[in-house]
N, C-alpha and C positions, 0 to 999 in steps of 0.2 A: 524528332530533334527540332528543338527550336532556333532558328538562326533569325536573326533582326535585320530589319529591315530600313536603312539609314533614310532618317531627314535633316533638313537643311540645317545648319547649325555653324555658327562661328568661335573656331578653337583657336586659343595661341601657345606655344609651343616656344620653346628653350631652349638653347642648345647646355647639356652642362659640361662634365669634365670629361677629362681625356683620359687615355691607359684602360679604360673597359668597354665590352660591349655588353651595354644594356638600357634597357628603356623601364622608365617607371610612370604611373598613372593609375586613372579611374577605370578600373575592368567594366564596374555597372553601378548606379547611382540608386539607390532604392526608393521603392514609392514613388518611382515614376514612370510613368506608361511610354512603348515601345509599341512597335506594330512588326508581328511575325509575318513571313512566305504569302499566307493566307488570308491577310488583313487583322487578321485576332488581334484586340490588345491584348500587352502581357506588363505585367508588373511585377519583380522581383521585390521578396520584403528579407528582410536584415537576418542572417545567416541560414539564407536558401541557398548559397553557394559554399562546398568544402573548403577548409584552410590545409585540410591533411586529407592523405591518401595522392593517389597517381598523379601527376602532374599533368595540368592541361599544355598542350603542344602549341605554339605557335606558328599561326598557320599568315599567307599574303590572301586578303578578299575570300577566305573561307573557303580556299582551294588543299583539299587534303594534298595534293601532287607537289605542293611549292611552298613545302616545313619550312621555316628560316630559324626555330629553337625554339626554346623552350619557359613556361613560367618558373621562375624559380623562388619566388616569393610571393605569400598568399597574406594580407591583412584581413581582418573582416571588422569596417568600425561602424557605426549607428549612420553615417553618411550614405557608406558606399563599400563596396570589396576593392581596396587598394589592390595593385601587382606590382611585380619586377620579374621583366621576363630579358633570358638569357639571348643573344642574337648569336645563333653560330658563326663562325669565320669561312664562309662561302662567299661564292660569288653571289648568290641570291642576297645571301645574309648583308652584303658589303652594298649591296643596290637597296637594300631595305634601309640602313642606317641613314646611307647617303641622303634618301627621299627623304624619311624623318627629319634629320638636321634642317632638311631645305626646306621643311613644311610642308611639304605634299603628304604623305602619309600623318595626320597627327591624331590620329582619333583610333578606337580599338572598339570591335565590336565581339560579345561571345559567342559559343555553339553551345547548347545544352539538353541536356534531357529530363524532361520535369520528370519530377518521381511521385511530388505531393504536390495539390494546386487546390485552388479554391474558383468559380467560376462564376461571377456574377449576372447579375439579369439583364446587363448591357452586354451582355457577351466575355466581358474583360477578366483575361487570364490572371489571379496570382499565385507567383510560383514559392512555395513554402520550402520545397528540399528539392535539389535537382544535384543531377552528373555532369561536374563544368568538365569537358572534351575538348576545346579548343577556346584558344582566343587569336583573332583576326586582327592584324592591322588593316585600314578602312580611310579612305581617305576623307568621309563623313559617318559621323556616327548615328546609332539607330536612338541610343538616351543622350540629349543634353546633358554636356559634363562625363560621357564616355574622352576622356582625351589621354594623351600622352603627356605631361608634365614633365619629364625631364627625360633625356639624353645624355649618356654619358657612355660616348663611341670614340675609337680613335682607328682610322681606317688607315694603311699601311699605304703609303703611295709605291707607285711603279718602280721598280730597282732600273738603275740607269743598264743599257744594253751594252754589255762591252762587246767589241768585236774585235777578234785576232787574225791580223795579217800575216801571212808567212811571205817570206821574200826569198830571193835564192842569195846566198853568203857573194860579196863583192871584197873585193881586193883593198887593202887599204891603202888611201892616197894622202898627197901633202896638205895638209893646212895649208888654205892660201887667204890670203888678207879679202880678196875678192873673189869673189866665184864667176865665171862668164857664162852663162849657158849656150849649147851649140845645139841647132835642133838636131836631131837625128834624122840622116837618109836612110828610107827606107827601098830596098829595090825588088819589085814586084816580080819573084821570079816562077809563079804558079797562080792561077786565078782562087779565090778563096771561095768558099761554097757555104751555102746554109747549113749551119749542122744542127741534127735532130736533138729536142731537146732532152736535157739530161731528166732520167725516172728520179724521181721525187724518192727519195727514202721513207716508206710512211714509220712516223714513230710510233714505239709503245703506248699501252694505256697509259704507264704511271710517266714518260714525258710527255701524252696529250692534255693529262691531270695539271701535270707541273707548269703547265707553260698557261695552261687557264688561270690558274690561281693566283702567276706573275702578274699577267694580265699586260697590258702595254702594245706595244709595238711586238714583242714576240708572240702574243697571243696570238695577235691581228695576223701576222705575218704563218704561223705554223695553221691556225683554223683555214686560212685562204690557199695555201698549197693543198693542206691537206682534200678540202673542198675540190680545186681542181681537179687533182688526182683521182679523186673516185669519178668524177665524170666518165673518162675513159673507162670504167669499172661499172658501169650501172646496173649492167644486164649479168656479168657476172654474181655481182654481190647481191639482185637480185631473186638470180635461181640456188644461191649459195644459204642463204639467212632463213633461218625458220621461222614462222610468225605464230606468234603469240597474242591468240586473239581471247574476247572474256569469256569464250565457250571454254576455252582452254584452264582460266585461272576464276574458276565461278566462287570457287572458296576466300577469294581476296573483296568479291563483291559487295558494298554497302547497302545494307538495304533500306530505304528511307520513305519513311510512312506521310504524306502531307493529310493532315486534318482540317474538315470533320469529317467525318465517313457521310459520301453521300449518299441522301434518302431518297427513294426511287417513288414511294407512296404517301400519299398528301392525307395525312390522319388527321380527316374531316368528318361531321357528322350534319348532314345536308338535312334531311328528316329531321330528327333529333331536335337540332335545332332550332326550324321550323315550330316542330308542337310543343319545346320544352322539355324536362327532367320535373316529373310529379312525384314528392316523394312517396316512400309506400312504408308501410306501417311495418314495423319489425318482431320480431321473438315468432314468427308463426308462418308455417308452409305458402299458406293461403290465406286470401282476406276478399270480403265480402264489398261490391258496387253496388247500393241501392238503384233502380230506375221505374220510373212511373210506366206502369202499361196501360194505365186506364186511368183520363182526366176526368173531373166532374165536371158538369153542364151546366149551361144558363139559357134561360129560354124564357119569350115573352107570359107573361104569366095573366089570366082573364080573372077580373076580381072575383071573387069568392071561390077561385078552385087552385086546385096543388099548385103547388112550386114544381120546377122541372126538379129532378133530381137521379144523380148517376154518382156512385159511390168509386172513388179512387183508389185503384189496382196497385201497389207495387212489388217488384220482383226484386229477388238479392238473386245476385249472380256472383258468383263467386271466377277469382283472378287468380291464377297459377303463378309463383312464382320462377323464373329460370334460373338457374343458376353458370354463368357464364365465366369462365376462368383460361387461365394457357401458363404451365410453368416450362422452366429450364433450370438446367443442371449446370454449373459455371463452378471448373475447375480452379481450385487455387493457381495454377501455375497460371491459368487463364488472366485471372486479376492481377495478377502479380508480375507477368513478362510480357504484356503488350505495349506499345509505343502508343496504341489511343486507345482509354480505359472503355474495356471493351465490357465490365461489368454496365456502366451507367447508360451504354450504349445498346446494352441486351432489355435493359430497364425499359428506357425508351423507345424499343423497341416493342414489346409484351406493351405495355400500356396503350401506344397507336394500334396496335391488331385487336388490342379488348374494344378501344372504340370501334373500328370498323365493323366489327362481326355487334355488336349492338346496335349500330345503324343498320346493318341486313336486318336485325329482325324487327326493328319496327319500319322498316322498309315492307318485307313480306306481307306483316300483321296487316299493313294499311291496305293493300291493293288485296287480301279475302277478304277484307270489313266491307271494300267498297259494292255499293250497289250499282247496277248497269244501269246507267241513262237512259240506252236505249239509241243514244246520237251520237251520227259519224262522221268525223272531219275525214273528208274525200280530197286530199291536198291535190292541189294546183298550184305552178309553179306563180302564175300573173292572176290566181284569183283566189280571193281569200274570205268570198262571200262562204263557203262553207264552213271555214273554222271557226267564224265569228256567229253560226247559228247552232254550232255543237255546241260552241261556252254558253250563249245564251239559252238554250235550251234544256241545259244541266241546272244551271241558273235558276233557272221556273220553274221546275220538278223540284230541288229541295227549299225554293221560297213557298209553295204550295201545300206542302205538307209542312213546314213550322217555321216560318217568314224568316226564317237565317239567310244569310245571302254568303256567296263564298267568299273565301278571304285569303283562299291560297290554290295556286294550280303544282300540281306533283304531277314530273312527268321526268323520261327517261334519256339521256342523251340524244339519243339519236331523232329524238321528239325534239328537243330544243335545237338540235342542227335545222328540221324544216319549217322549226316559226320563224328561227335567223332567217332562212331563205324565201319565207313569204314576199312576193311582190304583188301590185297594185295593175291594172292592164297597161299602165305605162311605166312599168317595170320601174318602180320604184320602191325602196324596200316599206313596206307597209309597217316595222317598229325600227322607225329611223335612228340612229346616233348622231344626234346634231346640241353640242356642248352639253353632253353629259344629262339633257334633258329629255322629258316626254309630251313636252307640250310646244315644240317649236319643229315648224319643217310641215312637209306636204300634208305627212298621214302622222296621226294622232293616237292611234291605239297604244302604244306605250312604246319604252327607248329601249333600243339592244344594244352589246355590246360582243364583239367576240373576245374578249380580256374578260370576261366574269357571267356565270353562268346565271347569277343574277338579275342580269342588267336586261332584261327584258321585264317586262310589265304585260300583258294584254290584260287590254280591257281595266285596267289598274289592279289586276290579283299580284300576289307576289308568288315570284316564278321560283319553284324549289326543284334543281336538276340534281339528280343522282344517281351515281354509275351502280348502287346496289339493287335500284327498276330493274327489273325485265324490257327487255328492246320494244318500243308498241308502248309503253304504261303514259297515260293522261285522266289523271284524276283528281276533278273540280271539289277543291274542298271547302268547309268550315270549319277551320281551328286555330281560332287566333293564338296565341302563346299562352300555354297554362301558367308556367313559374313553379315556384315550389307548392304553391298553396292548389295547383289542379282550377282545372276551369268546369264549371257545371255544362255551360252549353257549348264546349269546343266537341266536334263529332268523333275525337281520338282522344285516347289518353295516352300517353307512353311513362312507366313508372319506372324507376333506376333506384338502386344503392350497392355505390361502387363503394367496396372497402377497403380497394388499393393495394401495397405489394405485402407479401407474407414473404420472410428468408428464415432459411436455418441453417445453420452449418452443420457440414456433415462431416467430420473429422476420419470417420473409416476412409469414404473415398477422398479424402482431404479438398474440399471443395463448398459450394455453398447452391441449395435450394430454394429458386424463387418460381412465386406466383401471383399472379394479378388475377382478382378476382370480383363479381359482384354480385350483383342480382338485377332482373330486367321482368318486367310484365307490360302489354299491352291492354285495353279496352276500347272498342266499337262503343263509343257510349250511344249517337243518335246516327243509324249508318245510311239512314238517306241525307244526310249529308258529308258522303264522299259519292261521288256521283264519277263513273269511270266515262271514259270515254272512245268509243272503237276508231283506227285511224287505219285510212282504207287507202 
C-alpha cells in the first residue's frame, strides 16, 4: 500500500457555507512526484484512481482507528482527481471540521494500492491503475496542490444546561410594597458530622453517548464523575473485563508489505569482470582455439652456410560449450495477488543466480589452468619481506618464459583480509589508505581500503577478490581485459552468450514458465601466466 509522505508546502484554505458537512478539494495532482514510506518516488498519471466502485473512507493522519467519513464524490479531470468527502456528525468528525475551518488540517493525502505501474531508471514510481482505500486529512501534504478548497460545515454549538430546582411548597403571604430581610437564627442543637459521600449513579451507555455528543459542561461534568467513580472500582473492573488482545482477533489484522524486498546477495561478477565477456561463435556444440606449440627460430647465421630453421607447430584445441540455465514456475494467483510484483522480483532474481554460478565457473576454470609457482608467502603480522618475494618471484617465472608481466592478482577473501593486515616492523600498515591514494604516506606498495575489495593495489597489479576462490587461492596473473573482440595474449579466456529469459504460459496449471538461460566456456590460452601462489 502506498501512503505519501508530506513535504513542506503552503496551502490556503476557505471557509464556505453553512447547513453541511463536507469538504471539497485536490485528492492528487497528476504528473507530479511524491515520495512514499520507503523514499520511492511515485507519480500518479490521469485516471489511475477509480471514480466508481467502493468508496474510499476518510480517515485523520492515515489512522484506520479514527474514520471521520466518507468520500462521497469522485471527479477525475486532466489536472487532478477532484473529491467531496462526507464528514460524519461525531465528536471526531466535529474536531476535524473545526481544525479545517481554522486551517490547521488543510491539505489531504491518499492510501493506495498500485495494481498497474511503470518503473523508471531513477527508481521513480508511475502508478497507471491503483485501489484508492482511503484519503487522509494531513496537515501538510505529500503533492503540492493536494489541499482542501472549500468547507462547507456548520457545527452545532453546546445546548444551554438547564437545571431544575425543587423547593418544598411555602405558604402564601401579603404583597408588601417593601420587603425587609431578617437573617434567620439558627440554634445549634447537635454537632453536625461529615457525611460520606453520596455513590455516583453511573449512567447508561446510550446517556454516556448522549451527554458526549451534547458536549459542554455536561459532558465535562458526567466524564469527571463518571472517572472518579471507577477509581474506587479499579481492581474490580479489572479482574471483571476480559481482554481482547490481537492473538484473539488475528482475522481483523492488516497486513502491510513495505518495499523493495530486500536482497541478502550482492549479484557481482569479480572474475568476469576482470578477464571480460569474449564472445563465442554460435549455431555449434563446440568450437576450435588455434595456439602455436612450436616458434621458428633465428639464429646467427656464418656466410655461405644454412639459415637457422625450425618450422612452426600449431595445435586446435577444441572449447566445450556449457550450457547454464535455472527456471521457475509462477502461478497466476502469484502475479496476480501480491502487494510487491513478485513476478519481476523472481526475474531478478533467476538473472543474479545465472550471473553468480557463471562467475564460479570461470572462477574454478582459472585456479586448474593455473600453474604452481613454486612460491610461498609465509605471512607475518610486522613483515612483509615474504609476500613481496612470492609476487616477485611469480613475476620472473612467467616474464622468463614469454616477457608478459602480470596485470592482475586473484585471490580469495580471506587472502585479501591478510594483505589488509600486513604491517611494516613498525607496525604500520604496509598498503596505507591515506586520501584515497597509493603514493602518499610511509609505505608505498599500494592503497587499501576496507570499503572495497579493490582498493588495494600491491606492487600496482589490480587486486580481484572473490568469495567464489577457494579459502588459500593467490594467483599472479596476465589478463588484461579481453572485450568482445578476445585478447590473443591475455593467459585466460572466459566466452559467454547469455540469451536471457524464456516464458510460457501454461494455462492447464494456470500459471507462467520461466528460464534464464546461456552458454559459458572457458580457455587456459598461455597457463604459465597464471602463476598460483602457496600461503603458509
Amino acid at each position: 500500500m502506498i501512503r505519501l509522505i508530506a513535504s513542506e508546502v503552503t496551502i490556503d484554505a476557505a471557509a464556505g457555507e453553512t447547513g453541511r458537512r463536507e469538504i471539497s478539494g485536490v485528492a492528487v495532482p497528476y504528473g507530479v512526484a511524491a515520495t512514499v514510506a520507503d523514499g520511492t518516488k511515485v507519480i500518479f498519471a490521469q485516471g489511475s484512481l477509480p471514480v466508481v466502485g467502493k468508496a474510499p473512507r476518510l480517515y485523520m493522519n492515515h489512522d484506520s482507528t479514527n474514520a471521520i467519513g466518507i468520500v462521497s464524490e469522485r471527479v477525475d479531470t486532466p489536472e487532478g482527481m477532484m473529491f467531496t468527502a462526507k464528514i460524519s456528525k461525531t465528536q471526531a468528525g466535529d474536531e476535524a471540521l473545526i481544525l479545517a475551518q481554522d486551517g490547521v488540517l488543510d491539505s489531504v493525502s491518499v492510501g493506495v494500492n498500485p495494481i498497474d505501474f511503470t518503473t523508471a531508471k531513477d527508481g521513480t514510481i508511475t502508478v497507471l491503475e491503483a485501489e484508492w482505500l482511503e484519503l487522509s486529512l494531513v496537515p501538510v501534504p505529500a503533492f503540492a496542490g493536494a489541499t482542501i478548497t472549500e468547507i462547507a460545515a456548520s457545527i452545532p454549538q453546546d445546548e444551554p444546561e438547564i437545571s431544575i430546582i425543587e423547593t418544598e411548597p411555602t405558604q402564601e403571604t401579603e404583597t408588601m410594597s417593601e420587603a425587609v430581610a431578617v437573617p434567620e437564627v439558627i440554634t445549634a442543637s447537635a454537632p453536625i458530622f461529615a457525611q460520606p459521600k453520596k455513590m455516583f449513579a453511573m449512567p447508561s451507555a446510550a446517556e454516556y453517548l448522549a451527554s458526549m455528543h451534547q458536549g459542554g459542561d455536561t459532558w465535562v461534568r458526567v466524564n469527571r464523575a463518571f472517572k472518579e467513580n471507577l477509581l474506587d472500582k479499579t481492581s474490580a473492573y479489572n479482574f471483571a473485563l476480559a481482554q481482547d488482545l490481537t492473538t484473539d482477533t488475528a482475522g481483523l489484522l492488516e497486513q502491510r508489505l513495505l518495499g523493495p524486498v530486500i536482497q541478502d546477495l550482492n549479484f557481482v561478477r569479480p572474475v568476469v569482470n576482470a578477464l571480460g565477456v569474449t564472445a563465442m561463435p554460435g549455431s555449434s556444440k563446440t568450437f576450435t582455439k588455434t595456439k602455436i606449440t612450436q616458434h621458428t627460430t633465428t639464429a646467427t647465421q656464418t656466410e655461405g652456410s644454412q639459415v637457422d630453421s625450425t618450422k612452426m607447430t600449431l595445435s586446435a584445441n577444441t572449447v566445450t560449450k556449457a550450457t547454464l540455465a535455472g527456471g521457475v514456475f509462477i502461478s497466476q494467483q502469484d502475479i496476480d495477488m501480491t502487494a510487491i510484483p513478485a513476478m519481476q522480483t523472481i526475474i531478478n532474481d533467476l538473472m543474479g543466480e545465472w550471473m553468480i554460478k557463471s562467475d564460479d565457473i570461470a572462477a574454478d576454470a582459472l585456479v586448474a589452468a593455473a600453474t604452481a609457482s613454486g612460491s610461498t608467502w609465509t605471512f607475518s603480522a610486522t613483515d612483509p619481506s615474504s609476500l613481496i618475494n612470492a609476487l616477485y618471484d611469480a613475476a620472473r617465472e612467467m616474464a622468463e618464459d614469454t616477457n608478459y608481466f602480470p596485470t592482475h592478482l586473484y585471490c580469495s577473501p580471506n587472502v585479501w583480509e591478510k594483505l589488509g593486515k600486513q604491517l611494516d616492523g613498525s607496525n604500520r600498515p604496509v598498503f596505507p589508505y591515506v586520501n584515497g591514494t597509493n603514493n602518499v604516506g610511509m609505505n608505498t606498495l599500494g592503497s587499501t581500503s576496507e570499503l572495497s575489495y579493490a582498493g588495494i593495489n600491491p606492487l600496482g597489479l589490480q587486486l580481484v577478490v572473490d568469495n567464489n576462490f577457494a579459502a588459500g587461492t593467490m594467483i599472479v596473473a596476465h589478463t588484461p581485459t579481453a572485450g568482445q573482440n578476445g585478447s590473443a595474449t591475455s593467459g585466460f579466456t572466459y566466452y559467454e552468450d547469455f540469451r536471457g529469459i524464456m516464458s510460457l504460459e501454461n494455462p492447464t496449471l494456470l500459471g507462467r514458465e520461466m528460464t534464464a538461460y546461456g552458454y559459458v566456456a572457458t580457455f587456459a590460452n598461455i597457463p604459465v601466466c597464471l602463476q598460483s601462489i602457496i600461503i603458509a
